[in-house]
DSSP file (Angstrom, degrees, kcal/mol; ACC not computed):
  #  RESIDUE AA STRUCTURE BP1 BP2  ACC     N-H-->O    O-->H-N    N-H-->O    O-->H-N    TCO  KAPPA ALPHA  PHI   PSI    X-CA   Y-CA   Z-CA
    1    1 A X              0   0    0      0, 0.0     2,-0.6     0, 0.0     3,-0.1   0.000 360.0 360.0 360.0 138.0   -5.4   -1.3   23.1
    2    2 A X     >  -     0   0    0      1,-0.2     4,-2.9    66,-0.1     5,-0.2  -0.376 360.0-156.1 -61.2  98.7   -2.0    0.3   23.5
    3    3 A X  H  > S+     0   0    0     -2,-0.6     4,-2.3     1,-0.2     5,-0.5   0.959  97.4  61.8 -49.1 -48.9   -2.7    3.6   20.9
    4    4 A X  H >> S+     0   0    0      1,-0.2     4,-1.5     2,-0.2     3,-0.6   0.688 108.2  35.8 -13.2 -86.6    1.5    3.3   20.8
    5    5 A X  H 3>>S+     0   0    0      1,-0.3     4,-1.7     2,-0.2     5,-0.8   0.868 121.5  51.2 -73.3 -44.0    1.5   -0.5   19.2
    6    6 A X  H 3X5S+     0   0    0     -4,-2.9     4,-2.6     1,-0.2    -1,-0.3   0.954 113.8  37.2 -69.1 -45.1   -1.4    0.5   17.3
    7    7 A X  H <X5S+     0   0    0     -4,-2.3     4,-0.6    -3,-0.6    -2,-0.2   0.775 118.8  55.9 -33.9 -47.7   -0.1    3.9   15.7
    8    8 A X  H >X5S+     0   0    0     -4,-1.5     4,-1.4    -5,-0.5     3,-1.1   0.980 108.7  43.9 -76.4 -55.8    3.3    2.0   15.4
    9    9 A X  H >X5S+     0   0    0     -4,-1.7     4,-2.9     1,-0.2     3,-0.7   0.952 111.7  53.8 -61.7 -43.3    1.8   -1.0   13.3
   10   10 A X  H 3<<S+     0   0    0     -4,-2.6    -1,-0.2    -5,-0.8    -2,-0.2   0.550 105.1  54.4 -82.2  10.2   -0.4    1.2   10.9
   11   11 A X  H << S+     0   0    0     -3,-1.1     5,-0.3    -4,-0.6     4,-0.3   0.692 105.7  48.8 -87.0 -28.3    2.3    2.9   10.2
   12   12 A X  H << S+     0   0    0     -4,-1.4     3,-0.3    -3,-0.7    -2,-0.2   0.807 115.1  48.8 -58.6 -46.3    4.3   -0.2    9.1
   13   13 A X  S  < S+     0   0    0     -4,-2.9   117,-1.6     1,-0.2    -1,-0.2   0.603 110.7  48.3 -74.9   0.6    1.5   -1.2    7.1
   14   14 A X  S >  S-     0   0    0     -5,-0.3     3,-4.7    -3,-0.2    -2,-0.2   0.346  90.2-149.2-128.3  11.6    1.0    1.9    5.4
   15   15 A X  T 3  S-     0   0    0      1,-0.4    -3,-0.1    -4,-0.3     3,-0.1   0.393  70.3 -31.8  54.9  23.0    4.5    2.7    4.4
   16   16 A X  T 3  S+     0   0    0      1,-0.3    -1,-0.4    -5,-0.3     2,-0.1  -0.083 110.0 108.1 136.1 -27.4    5.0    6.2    4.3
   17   17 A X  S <  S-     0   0    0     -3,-4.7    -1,-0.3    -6,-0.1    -3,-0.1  -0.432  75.9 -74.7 -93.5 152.1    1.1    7.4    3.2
   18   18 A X        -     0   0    0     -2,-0.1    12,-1.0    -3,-0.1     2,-0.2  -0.029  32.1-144.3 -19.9 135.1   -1.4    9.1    5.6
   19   19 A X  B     -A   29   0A   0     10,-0.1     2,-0.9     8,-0.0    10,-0.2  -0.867  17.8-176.5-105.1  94.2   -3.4    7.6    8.4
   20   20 A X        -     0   0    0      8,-2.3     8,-0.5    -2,-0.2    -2,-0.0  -0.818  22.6-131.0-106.8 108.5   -6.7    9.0    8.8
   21   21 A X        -     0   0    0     -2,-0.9     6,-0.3     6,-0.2     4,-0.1  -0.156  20.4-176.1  -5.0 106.8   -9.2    7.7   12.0
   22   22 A X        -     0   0    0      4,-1.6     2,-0.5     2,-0.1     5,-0.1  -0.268  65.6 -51.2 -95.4  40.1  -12.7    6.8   10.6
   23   23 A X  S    S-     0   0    0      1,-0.2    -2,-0.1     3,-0.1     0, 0.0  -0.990  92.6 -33.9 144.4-153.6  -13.9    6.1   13.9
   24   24 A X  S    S+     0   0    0     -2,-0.5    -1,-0.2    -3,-0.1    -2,-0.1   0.836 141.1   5.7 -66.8 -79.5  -12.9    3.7   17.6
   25   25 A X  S    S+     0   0    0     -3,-0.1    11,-3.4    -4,-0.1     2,-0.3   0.109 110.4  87.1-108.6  17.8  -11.4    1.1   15.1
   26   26 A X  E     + B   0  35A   0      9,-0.3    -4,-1.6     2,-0.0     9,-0.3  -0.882  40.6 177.8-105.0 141.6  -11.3    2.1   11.0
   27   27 A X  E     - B   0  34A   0      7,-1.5     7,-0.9    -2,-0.3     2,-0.3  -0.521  19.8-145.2 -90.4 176.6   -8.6    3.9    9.2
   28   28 A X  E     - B   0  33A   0     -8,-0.5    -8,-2.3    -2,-0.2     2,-0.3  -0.894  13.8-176.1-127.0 139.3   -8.2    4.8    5.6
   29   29 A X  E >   -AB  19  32A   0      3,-2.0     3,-3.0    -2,-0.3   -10,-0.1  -0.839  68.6 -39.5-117.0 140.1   -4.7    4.7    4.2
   30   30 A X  T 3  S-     0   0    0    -12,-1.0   -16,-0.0    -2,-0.3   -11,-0.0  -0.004 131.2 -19.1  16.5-128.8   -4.6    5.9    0.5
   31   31 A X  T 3  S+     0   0    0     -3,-0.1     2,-0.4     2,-0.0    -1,-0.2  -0.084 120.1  77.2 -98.3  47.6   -7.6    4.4   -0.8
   32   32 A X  E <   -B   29   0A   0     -3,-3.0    -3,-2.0    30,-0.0     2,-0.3  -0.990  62.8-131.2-145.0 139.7   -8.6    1.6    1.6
   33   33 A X  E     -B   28   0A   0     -2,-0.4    29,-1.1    -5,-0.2     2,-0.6  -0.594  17.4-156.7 -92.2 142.4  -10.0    1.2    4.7
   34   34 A X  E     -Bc  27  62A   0     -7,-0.9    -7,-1.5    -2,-0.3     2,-0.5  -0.952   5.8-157.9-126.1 132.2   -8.5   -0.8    7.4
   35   35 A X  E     -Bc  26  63A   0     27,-1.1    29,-2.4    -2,-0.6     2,-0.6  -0.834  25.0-161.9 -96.7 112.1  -10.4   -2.4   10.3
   36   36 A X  E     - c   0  64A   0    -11,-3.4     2,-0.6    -2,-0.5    29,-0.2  -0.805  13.4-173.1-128.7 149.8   -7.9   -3.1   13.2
   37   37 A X  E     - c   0  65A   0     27,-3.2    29,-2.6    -2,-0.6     2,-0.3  -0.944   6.4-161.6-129.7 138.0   -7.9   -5.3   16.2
   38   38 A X  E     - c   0  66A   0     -2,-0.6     2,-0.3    27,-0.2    29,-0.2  -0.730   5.4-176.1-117.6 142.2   -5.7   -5.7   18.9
   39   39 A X  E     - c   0  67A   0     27,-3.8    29,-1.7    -2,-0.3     2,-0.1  -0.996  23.0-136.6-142.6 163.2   -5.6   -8.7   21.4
   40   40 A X        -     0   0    0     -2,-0.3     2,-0.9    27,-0.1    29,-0.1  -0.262  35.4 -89.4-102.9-171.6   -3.0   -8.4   24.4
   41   41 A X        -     0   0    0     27,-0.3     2,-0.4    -2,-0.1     5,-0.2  -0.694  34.4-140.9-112.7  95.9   -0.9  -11.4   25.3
   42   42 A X    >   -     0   0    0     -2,-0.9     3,-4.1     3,-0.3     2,-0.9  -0.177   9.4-137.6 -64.7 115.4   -2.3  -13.7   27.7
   43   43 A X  T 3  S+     0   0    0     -2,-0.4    -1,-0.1     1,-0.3    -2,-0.0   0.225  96.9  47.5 -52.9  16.3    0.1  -15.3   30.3
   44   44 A X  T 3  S+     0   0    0     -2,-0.9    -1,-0.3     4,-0.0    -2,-0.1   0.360 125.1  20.5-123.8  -3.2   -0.9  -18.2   30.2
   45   45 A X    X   +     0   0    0     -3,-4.1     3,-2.1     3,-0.1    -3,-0.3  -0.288  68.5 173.0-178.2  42.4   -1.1  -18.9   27.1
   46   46 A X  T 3  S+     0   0    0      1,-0.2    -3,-0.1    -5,-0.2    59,-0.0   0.343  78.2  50.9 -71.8  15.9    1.2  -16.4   25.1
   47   47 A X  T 3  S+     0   0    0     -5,-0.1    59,-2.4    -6,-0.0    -1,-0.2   0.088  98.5  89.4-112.7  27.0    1.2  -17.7   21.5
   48   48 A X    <   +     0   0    0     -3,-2.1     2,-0.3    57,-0.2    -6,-0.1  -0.634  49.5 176.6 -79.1 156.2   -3.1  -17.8   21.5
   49   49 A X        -     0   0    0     -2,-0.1    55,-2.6    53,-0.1     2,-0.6  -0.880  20.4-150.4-170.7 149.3   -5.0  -15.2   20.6
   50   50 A X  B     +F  103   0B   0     -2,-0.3     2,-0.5    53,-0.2    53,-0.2  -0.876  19.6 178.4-135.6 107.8   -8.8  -14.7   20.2
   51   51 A X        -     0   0    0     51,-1.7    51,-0.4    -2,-0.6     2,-0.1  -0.961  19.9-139.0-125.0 131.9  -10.1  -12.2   17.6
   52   52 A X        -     0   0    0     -2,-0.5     2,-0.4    49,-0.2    49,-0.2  -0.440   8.7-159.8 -69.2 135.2  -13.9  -11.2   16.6
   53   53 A X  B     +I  100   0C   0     47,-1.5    47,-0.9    -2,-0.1     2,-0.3  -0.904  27.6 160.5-114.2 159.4  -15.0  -10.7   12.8
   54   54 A X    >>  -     0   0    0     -2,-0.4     4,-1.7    45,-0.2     3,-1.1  -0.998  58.9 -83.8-157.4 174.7  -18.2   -8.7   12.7
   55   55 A X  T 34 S+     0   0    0     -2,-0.3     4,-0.1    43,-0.2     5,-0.1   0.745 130.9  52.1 -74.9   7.2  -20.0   -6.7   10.2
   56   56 A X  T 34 S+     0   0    0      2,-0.2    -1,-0.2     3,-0.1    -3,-0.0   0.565 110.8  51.2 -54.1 -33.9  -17.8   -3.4   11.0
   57   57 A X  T X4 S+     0   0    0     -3,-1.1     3,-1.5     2,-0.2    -2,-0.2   0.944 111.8  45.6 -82.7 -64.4  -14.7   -6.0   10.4
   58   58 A X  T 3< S+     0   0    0     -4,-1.7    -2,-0.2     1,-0.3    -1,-0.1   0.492 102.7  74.0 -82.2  10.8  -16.5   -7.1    6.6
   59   59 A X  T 3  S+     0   0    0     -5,-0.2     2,-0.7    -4,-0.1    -1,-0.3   0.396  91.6  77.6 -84.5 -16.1  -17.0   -3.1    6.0
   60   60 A X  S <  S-     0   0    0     -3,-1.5     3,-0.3     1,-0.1   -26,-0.1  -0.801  78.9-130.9-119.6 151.7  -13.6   -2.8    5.4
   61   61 A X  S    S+     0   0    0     -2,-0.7    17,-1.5     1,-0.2    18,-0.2   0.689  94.8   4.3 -39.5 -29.8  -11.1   -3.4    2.9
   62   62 A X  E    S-cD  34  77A   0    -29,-1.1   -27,-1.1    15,-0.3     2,-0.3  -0.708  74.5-135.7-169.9  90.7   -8.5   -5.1    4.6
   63   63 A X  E     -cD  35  76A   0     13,-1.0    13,-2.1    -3,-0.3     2,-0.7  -0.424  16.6-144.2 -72.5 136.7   -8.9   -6.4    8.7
   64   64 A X  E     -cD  36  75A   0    -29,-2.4   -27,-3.2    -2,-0.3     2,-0.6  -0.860  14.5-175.2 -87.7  72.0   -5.7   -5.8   11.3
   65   65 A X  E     -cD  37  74A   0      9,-1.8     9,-0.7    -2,-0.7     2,-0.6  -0.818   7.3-169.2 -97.0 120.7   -5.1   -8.4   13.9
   66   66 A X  E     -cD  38  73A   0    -29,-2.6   -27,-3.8    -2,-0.6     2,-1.4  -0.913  12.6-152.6-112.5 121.6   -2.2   -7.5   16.4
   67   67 A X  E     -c   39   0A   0     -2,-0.6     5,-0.1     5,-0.6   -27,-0.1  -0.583  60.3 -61.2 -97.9  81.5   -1.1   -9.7   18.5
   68   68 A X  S    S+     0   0    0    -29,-1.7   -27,-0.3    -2,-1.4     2,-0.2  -0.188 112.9  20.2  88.1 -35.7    0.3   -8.0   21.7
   69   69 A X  S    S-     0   0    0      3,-0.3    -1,-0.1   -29,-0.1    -2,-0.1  -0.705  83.9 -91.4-132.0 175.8    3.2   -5.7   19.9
   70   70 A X  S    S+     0   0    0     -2,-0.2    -2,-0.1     1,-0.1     3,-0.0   0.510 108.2  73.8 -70.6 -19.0    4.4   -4.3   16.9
   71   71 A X  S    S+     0   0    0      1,-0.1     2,-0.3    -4,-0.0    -1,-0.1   0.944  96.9  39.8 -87.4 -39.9    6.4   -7.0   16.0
   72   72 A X        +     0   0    0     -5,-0.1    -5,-0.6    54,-0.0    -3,-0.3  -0.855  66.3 140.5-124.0 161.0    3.6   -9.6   14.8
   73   73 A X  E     -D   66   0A   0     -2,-0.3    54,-0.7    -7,-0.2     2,-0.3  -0.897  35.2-143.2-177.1 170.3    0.4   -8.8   12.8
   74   74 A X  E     -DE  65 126A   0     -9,-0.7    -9,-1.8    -2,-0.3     2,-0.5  -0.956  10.6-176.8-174.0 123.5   -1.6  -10.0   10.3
   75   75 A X  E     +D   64   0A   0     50,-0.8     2,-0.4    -2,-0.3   -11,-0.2  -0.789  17.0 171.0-143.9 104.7   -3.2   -7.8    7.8
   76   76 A X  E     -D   63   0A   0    -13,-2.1   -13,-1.0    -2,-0.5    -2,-0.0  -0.617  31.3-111.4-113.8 149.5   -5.5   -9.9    5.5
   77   77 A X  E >>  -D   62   0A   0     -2,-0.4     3,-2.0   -15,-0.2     4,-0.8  -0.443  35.4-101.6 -82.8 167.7   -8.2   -8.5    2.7
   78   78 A X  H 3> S+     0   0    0    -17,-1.5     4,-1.1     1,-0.3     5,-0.2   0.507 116.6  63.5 -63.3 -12.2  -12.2   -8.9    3.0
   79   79 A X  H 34 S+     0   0    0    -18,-0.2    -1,-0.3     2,-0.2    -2,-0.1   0.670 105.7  50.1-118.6 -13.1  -12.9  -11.7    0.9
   80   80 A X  H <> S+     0   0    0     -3,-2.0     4,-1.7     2,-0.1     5,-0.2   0.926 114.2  47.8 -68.4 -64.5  -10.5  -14.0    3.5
   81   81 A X  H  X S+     0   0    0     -4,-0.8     4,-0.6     1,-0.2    -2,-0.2   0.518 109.0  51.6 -44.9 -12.5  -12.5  -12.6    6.3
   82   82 A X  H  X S+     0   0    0     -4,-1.1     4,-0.6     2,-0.1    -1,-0.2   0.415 106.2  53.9 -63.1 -19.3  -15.7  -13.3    4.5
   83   83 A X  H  > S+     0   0    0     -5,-0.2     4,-0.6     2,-0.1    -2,-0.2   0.931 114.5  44.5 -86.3 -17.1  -14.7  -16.9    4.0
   84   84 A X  H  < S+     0   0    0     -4,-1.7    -3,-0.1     2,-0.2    -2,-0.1   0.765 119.0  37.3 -56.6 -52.7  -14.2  -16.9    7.6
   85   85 A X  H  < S+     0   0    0     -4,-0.6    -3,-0.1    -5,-0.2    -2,-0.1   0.609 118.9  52.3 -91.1 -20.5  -17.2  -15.2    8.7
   86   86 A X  H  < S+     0   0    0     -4,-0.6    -2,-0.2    -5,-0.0    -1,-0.1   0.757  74.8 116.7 -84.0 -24.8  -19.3  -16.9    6.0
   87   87 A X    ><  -     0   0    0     -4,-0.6     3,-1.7     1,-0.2    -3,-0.0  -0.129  68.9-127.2 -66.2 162.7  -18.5  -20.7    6.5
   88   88 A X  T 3  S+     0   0    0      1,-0.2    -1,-0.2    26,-0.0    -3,-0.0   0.778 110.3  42.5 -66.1 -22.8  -21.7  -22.8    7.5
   89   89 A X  T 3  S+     0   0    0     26,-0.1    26,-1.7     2,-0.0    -1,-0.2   0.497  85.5 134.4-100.9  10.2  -19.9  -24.2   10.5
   90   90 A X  B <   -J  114   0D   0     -3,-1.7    24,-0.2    24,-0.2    12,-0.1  -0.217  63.5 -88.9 -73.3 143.0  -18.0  -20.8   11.8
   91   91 A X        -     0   0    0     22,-2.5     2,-0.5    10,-0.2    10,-0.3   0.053  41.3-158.5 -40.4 116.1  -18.0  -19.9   15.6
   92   92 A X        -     0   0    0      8,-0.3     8,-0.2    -3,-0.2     5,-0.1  -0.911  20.5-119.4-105.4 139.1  -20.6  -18.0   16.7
   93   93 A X        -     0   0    0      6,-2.1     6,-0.1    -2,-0.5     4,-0.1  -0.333  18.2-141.8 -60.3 141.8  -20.8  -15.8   19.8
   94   94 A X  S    S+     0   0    0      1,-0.2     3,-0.2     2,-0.1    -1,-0.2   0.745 100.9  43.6 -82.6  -8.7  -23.6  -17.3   22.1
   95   95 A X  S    S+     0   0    0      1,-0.1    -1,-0.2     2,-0.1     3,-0.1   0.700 122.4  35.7-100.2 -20.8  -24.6  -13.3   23.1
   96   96 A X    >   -     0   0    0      1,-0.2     3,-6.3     3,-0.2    -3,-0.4  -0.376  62.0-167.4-149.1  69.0  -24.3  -11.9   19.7
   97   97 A X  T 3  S+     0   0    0      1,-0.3    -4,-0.3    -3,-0.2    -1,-0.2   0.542  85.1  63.7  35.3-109.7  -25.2  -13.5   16.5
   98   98 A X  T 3  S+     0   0    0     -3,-0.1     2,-0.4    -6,-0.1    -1,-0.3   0.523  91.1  76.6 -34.9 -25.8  -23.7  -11.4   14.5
   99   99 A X    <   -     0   0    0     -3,-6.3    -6,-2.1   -45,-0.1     2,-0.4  -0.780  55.7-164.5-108.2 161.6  -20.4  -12.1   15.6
  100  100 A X  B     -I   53   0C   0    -47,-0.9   -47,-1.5    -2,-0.4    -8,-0.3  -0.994  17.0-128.9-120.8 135.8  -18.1  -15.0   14.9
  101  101 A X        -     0   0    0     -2,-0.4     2,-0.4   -10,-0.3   -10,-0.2  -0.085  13.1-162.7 -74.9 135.8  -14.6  -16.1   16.9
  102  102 A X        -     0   0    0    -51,-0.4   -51,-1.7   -12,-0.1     2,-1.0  -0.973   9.0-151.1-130.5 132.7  -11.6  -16.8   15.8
  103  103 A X  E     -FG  50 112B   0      9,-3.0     2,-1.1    -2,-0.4     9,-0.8  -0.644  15.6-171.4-109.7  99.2   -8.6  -18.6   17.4
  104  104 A X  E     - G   0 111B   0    -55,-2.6     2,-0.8    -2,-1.0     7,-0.2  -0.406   6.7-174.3 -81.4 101.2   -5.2  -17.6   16.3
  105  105 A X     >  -     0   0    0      5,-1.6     4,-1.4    -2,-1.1   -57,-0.2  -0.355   8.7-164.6 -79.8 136.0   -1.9  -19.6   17.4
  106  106 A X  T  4 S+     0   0    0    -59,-2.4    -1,-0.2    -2,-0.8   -58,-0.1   0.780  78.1  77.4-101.1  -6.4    0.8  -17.9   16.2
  107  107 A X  T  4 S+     0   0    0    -60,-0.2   -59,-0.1     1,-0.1    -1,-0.0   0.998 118.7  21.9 -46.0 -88.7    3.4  -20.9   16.7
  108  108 A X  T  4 S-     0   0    0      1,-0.1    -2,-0.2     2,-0.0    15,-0.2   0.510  97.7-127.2 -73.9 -32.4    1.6  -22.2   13.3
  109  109 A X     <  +     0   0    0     -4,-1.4    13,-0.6     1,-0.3     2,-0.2   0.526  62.9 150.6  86.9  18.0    0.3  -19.2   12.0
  110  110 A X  E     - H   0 121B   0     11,-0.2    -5,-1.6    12,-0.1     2,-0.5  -0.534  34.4-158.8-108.2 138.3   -2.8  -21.4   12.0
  111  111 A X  E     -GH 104 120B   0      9,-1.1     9,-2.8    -2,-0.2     2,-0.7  -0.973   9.8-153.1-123.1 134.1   -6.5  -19.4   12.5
  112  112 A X  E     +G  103   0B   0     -9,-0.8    -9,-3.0    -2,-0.5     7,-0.3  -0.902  29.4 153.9 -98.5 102.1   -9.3  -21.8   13.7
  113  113 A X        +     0   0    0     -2,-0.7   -22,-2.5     5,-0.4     2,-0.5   0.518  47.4  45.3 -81.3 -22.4  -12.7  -20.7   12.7
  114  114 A X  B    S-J   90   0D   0      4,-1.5   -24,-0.2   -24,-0.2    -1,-0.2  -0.982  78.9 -96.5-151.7 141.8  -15.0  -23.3   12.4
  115  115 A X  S    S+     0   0    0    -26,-1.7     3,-0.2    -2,-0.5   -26,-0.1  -0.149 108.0  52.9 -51.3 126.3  -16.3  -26.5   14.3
  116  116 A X  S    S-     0   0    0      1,-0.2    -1,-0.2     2,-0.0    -2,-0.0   0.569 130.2 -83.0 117.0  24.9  -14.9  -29.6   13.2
  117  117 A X  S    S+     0   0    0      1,-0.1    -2,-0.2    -5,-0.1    -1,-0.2   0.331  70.8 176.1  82.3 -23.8  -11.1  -27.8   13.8
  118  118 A X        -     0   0    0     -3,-0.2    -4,-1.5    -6,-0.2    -5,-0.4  -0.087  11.5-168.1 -58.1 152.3  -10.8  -25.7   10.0
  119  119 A X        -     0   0    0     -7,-0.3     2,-0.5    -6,-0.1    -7,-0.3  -0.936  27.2-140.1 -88.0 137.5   -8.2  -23.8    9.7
  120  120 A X  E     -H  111   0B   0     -9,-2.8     2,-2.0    -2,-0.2    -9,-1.1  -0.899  16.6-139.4 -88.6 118.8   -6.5  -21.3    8.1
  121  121 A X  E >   +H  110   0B   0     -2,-0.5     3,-0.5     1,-0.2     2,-0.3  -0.243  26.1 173.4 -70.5  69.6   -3.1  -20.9    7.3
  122  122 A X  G >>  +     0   0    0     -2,-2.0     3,-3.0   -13,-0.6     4,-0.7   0.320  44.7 112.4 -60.4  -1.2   -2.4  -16.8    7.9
  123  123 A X  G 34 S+     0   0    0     -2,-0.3    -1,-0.3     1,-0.3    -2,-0.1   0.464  73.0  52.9 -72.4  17.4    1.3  -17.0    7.4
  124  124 A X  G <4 S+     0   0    0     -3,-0.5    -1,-0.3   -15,-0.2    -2,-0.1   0.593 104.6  55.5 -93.8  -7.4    1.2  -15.0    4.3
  125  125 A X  T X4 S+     0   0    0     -3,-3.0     3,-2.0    -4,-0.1   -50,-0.8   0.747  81.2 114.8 -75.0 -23.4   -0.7  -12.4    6.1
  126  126 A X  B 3< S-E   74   0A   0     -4,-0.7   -52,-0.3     1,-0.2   -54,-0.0  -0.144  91.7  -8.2 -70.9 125.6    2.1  -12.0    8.8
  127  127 A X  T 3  S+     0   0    0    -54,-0.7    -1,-0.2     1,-0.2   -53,-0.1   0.511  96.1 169.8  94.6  -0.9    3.8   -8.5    8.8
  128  128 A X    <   -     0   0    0     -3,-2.0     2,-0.4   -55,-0.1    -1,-0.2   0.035  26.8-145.4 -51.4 136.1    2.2   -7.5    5.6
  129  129 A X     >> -     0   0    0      1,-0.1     4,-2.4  -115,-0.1     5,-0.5  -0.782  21.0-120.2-100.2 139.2    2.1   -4.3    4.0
  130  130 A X  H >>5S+     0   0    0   -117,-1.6     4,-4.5    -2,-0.4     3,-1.1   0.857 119.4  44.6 -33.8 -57.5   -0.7   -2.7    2.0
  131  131 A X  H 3>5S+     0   0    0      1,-0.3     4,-0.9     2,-0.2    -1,-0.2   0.857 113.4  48.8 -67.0 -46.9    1.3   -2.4   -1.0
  132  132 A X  H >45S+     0   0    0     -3,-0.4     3,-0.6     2,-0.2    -1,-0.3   0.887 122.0  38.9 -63.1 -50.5    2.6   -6.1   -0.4
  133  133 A X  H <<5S+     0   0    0     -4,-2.4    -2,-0.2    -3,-1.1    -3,-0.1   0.939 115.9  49.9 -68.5 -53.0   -1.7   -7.2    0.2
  134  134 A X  H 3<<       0   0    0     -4,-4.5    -1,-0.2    -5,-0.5    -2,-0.2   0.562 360.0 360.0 -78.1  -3.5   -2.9   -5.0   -2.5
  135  135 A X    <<        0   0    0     -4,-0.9    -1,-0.3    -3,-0.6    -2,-0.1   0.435 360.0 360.0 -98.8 360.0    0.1   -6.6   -5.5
């Protein structure tokens, strides 16, 4: 991940407050932890985007998907990613159990979790600020 785009978006979500490293991929910002993930932009297929929830991802307050820049982003709270990672039919990795797939189009704003097509609609997540998540 580009530290740049990553530094540059959690400072856009976090609006002026501290950003302290709790690890590779946790912050905390005031009093929440943020989980972030980055996915680059495949040339073949540049409004796709394929992001992992795991339990390191439901350990935090509030999970990060960036997609390729600064410019789009998605910063959604734990109890969406647990409905995600919880449903009976969501995508499981065949090497690892524990984690489950997600497919994001960003044309729709639509995130595909689970067999049988579900979706979610993330465009309320896109570009989101804590303060804007946490209201």
């Amino acid at each position: 991940m580009s530290e740049s785009v990553k530094v540059s978006v959690l400072n856009a979500i976090a609006i002026g407050r501290s950003v302290v490293p709790l690890g590779h991929a946790k912050y905390r910002i005031a009093g929440w932890t943020v989980h972030v993930r980055f996915c680059s932009v495949n040339t073949k297929a540049s409004a796709k985007f394929k992001f992992n929830l795991n339990p390191n991802t439901l350990s935090a307050d509030y999970e990060l998907w960036i997609c390729g820049s600064p410019t789009r982003f998605y910063l959604m709270p734990r109890s969406t990613v647990l409905m995600m990672y919880e449903h009976p039919a969501a995508y499981i990795d065949r090497r690892h159990p524990e984690i489950r797939v997600v497919s994001l189009d960003v044309t729709d704003n639509a995130a595909t979790f689970a067999a049988g097509g579900e979706k979610l609609d993330v465009r309320r997540f896109l570009n989101r600020t804590l303060d804007a998540a946490a209201a």
